[in-house]
N, C-alpha and C positions, 0 to 999 in steps of 0.2 A: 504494500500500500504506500509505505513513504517512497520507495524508488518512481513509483506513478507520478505522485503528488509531486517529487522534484523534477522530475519529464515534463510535466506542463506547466511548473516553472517555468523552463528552460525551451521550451516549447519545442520538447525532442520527438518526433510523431511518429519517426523509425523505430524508437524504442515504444513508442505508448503501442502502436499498432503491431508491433511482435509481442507483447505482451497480452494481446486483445485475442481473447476465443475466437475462431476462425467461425462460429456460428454466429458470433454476436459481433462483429467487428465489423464497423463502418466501411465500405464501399467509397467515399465520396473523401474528400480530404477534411483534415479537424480543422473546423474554426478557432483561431484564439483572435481573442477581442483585443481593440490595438488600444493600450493604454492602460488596459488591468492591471493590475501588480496584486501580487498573492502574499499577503500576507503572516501565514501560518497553518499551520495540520497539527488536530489533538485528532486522535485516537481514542474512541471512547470504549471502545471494545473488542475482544477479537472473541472469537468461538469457532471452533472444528465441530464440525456437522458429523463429518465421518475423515478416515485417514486423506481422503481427495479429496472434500468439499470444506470449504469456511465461509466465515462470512466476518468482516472487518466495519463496525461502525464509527463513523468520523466526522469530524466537523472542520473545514477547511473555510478561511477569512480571508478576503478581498477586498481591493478598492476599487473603482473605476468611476471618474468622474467629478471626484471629491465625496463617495458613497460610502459606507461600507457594507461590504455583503457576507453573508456567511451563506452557507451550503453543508448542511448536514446530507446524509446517505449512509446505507445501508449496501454495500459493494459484495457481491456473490463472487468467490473464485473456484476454480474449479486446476485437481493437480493433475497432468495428463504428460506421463513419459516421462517422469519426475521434474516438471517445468509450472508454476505457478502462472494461469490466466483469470487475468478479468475477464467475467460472462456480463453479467449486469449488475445494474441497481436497481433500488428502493429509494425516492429524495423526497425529502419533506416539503 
């Protein structure tokens, strides 16, 4: 979860999209908004479903604009060929 959250820091899409379940993973290119800045990632829980499935809840803070945002989510992974992927989420 943190190596994601610093990829779109850094707005690294090779890594966010090698990381991205081949079922669930965007087609089309990622938008990043021009002038965001990411502020921080808490972690508010991790849980194993089973030895291949977790699920990571977080709360990630932004600005944009003079704003600030936060984005909680609920992030499903899934472990395939011993390689951690993002399937999807849950956001508030």
């Amino acid at each position: 979860m943190r190596s994601r959250y610093s990829a779109y820091t850094l707005q690294l899409d090779d890594y966010l999209l090698a990381t991205w379940h081949p079922s669930t993973r965007p087609n089309t290119p990622l938008h990043h908004e021009s002038g965001l800045r990411w502020l921080g990632l808490q972690v508010l829980r991790h849980e194993s479903t089973d030895a291949d499935h977790a699920q990571v809840e977080f709360v990630a803070r932004s600005k944009l604009g003079g704003r600030a945002h936060r984005q909680r989510e609920l992030s499903r992974f899934v472990r395939e060929g011993g390689r951690w992927f993002y399937l999807d989420a849950l956001r508030e």
